[in-house]
C-alpha positions in Angstrom: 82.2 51.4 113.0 83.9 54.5 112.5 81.9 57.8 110.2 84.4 59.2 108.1 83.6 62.5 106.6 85.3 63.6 103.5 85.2 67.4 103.3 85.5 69.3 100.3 86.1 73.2 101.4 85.5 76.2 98.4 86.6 79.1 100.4 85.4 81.8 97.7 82.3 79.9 97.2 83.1 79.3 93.2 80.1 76.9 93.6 77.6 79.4 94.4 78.8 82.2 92.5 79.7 80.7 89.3 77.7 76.9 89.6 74.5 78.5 91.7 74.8 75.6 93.6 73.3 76.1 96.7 75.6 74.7 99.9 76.2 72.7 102.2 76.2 70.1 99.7 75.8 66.5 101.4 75.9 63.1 99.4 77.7 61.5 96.4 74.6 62.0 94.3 74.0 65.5 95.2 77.7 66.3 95.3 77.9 65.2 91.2 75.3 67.1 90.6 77.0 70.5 92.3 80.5 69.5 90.3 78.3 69.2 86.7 77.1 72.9 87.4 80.2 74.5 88.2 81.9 72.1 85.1 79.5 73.6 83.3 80.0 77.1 84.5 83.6 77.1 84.8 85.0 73.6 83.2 88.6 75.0 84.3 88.3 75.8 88.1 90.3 74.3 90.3 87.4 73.8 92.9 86.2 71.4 90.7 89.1 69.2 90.6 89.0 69.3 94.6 85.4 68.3 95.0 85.7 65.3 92.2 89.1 64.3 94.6 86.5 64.2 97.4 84.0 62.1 95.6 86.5 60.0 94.8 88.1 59.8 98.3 84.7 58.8 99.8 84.4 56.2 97.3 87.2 54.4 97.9 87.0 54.5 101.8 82.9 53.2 100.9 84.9 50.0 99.0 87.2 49.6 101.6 84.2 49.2 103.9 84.6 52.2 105.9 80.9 54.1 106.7 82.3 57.1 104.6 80.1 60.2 103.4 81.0 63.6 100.9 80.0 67.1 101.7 81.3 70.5 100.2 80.7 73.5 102.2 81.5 76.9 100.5 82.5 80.3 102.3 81.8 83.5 100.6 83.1 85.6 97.4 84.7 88.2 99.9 87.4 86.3 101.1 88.2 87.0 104.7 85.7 87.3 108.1 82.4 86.8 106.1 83.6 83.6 104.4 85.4 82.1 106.9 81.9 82.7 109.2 79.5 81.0 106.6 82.4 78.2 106.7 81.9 77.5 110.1 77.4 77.9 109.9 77.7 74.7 107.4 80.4 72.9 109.0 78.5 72.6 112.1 75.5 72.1 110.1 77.3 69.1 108.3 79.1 67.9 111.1 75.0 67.8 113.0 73.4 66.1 110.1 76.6 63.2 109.5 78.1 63.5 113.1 81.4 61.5 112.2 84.2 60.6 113.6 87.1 61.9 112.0 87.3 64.1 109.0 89.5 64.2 105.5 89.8 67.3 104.7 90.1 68.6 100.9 90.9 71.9 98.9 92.3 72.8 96.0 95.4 75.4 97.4 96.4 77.6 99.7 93.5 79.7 100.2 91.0 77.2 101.4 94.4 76.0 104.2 93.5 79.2 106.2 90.1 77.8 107.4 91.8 74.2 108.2 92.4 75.1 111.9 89.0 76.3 112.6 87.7 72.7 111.0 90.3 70.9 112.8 88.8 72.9 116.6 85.2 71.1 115.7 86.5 67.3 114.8 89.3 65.3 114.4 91.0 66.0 110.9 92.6 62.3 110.0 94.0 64.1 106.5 94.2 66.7 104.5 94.6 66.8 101.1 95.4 69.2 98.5 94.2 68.7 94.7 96.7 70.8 92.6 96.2 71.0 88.4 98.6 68.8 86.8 100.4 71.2 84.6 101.0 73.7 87.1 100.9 72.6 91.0 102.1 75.7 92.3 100.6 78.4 90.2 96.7 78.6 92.3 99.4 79.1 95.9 101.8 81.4 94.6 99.2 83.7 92.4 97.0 83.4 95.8 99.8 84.5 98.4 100.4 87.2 95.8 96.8 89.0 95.5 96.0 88.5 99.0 99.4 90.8 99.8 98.2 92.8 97.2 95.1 93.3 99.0 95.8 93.2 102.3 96.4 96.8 103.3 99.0 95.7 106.0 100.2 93.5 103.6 101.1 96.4 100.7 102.4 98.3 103.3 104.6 96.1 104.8 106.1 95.3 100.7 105.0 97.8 98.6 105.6 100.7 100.3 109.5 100.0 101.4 109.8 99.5 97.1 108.4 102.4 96.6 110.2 104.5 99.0 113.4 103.3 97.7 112.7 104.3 94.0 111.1 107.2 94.9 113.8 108.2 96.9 116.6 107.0 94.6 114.9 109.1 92.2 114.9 111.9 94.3 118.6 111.9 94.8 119.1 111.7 91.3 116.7 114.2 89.9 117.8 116.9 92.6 121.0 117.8 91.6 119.8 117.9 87.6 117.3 120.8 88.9 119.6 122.1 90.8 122.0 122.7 88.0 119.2 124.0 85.7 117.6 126.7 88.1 121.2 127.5 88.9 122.1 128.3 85.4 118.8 128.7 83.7 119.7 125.8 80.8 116.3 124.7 80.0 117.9 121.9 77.5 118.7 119.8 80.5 115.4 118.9 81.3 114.7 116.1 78.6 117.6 114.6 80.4 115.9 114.3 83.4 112.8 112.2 82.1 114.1 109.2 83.8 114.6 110.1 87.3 110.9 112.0 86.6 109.3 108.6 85.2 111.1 106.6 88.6 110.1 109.3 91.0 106.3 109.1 89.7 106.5 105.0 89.3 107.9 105.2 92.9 104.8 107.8 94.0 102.5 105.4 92.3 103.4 102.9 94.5 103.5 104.6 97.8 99.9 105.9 97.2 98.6 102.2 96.7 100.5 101.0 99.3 98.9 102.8 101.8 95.4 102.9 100.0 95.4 106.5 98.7 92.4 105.9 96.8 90.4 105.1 99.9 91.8 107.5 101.3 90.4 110.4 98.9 86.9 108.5 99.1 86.4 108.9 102.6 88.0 112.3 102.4 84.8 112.8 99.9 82.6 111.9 101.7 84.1 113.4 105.3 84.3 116.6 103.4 80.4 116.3 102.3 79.0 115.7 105.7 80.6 118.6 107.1 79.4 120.9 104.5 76.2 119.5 105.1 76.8 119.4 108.9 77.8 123.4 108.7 80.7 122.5 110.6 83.3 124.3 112.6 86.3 122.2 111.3 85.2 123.1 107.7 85.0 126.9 108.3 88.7 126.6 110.0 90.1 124.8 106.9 88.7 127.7 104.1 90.4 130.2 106.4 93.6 127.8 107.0 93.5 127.6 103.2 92.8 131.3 102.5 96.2 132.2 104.5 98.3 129.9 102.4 96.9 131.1 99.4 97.2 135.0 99.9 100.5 134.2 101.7 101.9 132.6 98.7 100.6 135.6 96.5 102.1 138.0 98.9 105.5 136.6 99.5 106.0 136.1 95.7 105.8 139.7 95.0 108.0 140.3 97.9 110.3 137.9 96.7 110.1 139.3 92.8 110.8 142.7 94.2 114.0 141.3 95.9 117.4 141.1 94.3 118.8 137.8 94.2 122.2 136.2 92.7 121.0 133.1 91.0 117.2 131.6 90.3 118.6 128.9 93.4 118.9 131.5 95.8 115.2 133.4 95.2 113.5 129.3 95.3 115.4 128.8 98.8 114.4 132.5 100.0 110.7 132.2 98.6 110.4 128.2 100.6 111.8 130.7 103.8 109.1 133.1 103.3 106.9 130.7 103.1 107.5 128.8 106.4 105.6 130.9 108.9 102.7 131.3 106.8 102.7 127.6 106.4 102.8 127.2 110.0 100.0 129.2 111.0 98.1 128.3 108.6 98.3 124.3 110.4 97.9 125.9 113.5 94.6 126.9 111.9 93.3 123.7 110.9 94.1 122.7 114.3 92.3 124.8 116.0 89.3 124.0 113.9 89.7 120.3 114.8 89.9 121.4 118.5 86.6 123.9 118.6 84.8 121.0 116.3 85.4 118.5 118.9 84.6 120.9 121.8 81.0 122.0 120.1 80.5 117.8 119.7 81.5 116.1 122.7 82.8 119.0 125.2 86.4 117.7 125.4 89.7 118.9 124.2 92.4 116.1 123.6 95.6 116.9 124.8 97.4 115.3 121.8 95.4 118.3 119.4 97.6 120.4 122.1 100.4 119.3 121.7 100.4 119.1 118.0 100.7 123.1 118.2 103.8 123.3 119.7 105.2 120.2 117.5 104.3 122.3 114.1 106.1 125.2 115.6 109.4 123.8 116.6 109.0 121.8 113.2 108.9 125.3 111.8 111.9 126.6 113.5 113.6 123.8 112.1 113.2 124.1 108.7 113.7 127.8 108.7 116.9 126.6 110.5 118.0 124.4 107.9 116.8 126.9 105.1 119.1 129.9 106.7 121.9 127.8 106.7 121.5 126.9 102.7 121.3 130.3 102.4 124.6 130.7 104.5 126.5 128.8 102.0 124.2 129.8 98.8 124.5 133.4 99.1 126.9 135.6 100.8 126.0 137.9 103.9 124.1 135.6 105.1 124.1 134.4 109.5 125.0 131.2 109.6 124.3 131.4 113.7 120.7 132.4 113.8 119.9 129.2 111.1 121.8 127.3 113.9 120.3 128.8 116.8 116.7 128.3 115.2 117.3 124.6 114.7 118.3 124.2 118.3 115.9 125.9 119.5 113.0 124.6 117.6 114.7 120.7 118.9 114.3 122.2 122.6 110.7 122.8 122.3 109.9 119.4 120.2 111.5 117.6 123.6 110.4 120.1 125.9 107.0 119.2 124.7 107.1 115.8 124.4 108.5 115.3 128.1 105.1 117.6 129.4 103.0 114.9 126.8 104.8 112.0 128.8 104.2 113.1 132.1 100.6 114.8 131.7 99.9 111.3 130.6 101.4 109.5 133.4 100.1 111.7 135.7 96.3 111.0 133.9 96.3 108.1 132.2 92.6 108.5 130.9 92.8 111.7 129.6 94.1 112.2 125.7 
């Protein structure tokens, strides 16, 4: 005769974190006893339902004469690798103690279906059944697919972050020429008009910085930033200076700007941003170069992409100065249109120019980086 094992799966072990029911559970009796503590617990979760649909399963295949048996296995709170691991440890231990033939396969929704296939790799699956609460069947899937894209890093930023570009970018394009109109004309009673696109841009902001984990990002920033203080390091040194030039740079070019005559407030923002480019630039070059001797006093290499990213913040430089001159072109009279263009081509000529050497270097050594 044929052992039929019915299976009860709790992917985010509910059992053991709210019930304190120790698993793999094995046996009518002792299954009953598990679902009383977690009724207890938590007389509303769902894993409940699924395990009494397992009881109940195994029941009727026992009256039908079938050599049937119940056992609930339970992953970990930490949905993902860990859980999916202790799945597997009591499914072989289950599978060892009954040793069936077939399996019937149980869970209440959409989170316990992602461990289905590794079950169905160790036995033959004959079923699979999912226990749903009456009043709502889809709720436990669609709330589930939802938090796990929430949570899923490559999830949000394969969602979230195209939303919040859009707004924040829709924003943009809607708050620009509002500023533009009030540092053109100094009318300071525009700006209550402008709390809209201000509240979109920063909802939009919001969501680009949890898309692609900004908060975790600052964190290990933290704690990055404390072991090279503690670590004396090179890298650290190279950023204060980096920062000390963008800071007496901006001091600087602001009083050389203030001293300047310009037509309109627009004019002396665009000229200050110009001022500011090289400063900007060198200052990155800076940081750079801290990352390069860091790496040199640590493991004796230089990679060529650290190189590379020198000459890539330069032409990027030349660009923007580029684009700035030409603004200024049309902005303010007296202004060279030509060297604005001449800069942008030229700073394009040195971004490919680069790039091609990258390609080749790396073709020509394909270990080194």
């Amino acid at each position: 005769m044929k052992r039929t094992l019915v299976l009860a799966v709790d992917r985010d072990d509910d059992f053991g974190v709210k019930g304190c029911v120790s698993t793999p559970v094995i046996g009518v009796e002792n299954c009953l006893a598990a679902a009383n503590s977690l009724g207890i617990a938590d007389p509303e979760d769902s894993d409940l339902n699924a395990l009494y649909a397992a009881i109940s399963t195994c029941l009727d295949l026992q009256e039908e004469g079938v050599d049937a048996n119940v056992a609930l296995i339970c992953g970990d709170e930490k949905v993902g690798h860990k859980s999916d691991l202790a799945l597997v440890s009591q499914l072989e231990e289950v599978l060892d103690h009954f040793n069936p033939d077939n399996v019937v396969l149980v869970g209440d929704g959409a989170e316990d279906e992602y461990i289905y296939p590794i079950i169905s790799s160790r036995s033959h699956v004959d079923s699979v059944r999912k226990v749903y609460v009456k009043q709502a069947p889809n709720i436990e899937s669609s709330f589930y697919i939802l938090t796990k894209m929430l949570n899923e890093p490559t999830k949000r930023r394969r969602f979230i972050a195209p939303l919040g570009a859009i707004i924040f970018l829709v924003a943009l394009c809607m708050l620009i020429p509002d500023l533009v109109m009030i540092l053109m004309y100094n009318d300071v009673t525009m700006i209550p008009a402008t709390t809209r696109d201000f509240v979109l841009l920063l909802v939009g902001l919001i969501l680009l910085m949890y898309a692609y984990s900004f908060g975790d990002m600052i964190k290990r920033y933290r704690a990055w930033f404390k072991d090279r203080i503690l670590g004396r390091s090179t890298r650290m040194v190279m950023s204060a200076l980096a920062f000390g030039i963008l800071f007496v740079s901006a001091i600087v070019c602001y009083y050389e700007a203030a001293d300047t005559y310009y037509p309109n407030f627009m004019v002396a923002v665009v000229s200050y941003i110009s001022l500011m480019i090289w400063p900007v630039v060198f200052a990155i070059l800076t940081y750079i170069l801290g990352i390069i001797l860091d790496e040199v006093q640590e493991a004796s290499t230089i990679r060529l992409s650290n190189l590379f990213d020198c000459f890539s913040i330069g032409s990027f430089g030349l660009m923007v100065l580029g684009i700035i001159d030409l603004v200024l072109y049309y902005v303010a009279p007296g202004k060279d249109g030509v060297i604005g263009i001449i800069e942008i081509l030229l700073g394009i000529m040195i971004s490919f120019l680069a790039n091609y050497i990258k390609k080749f270097y790396r073709s020509s050594n394909p270990v080194t980086e």
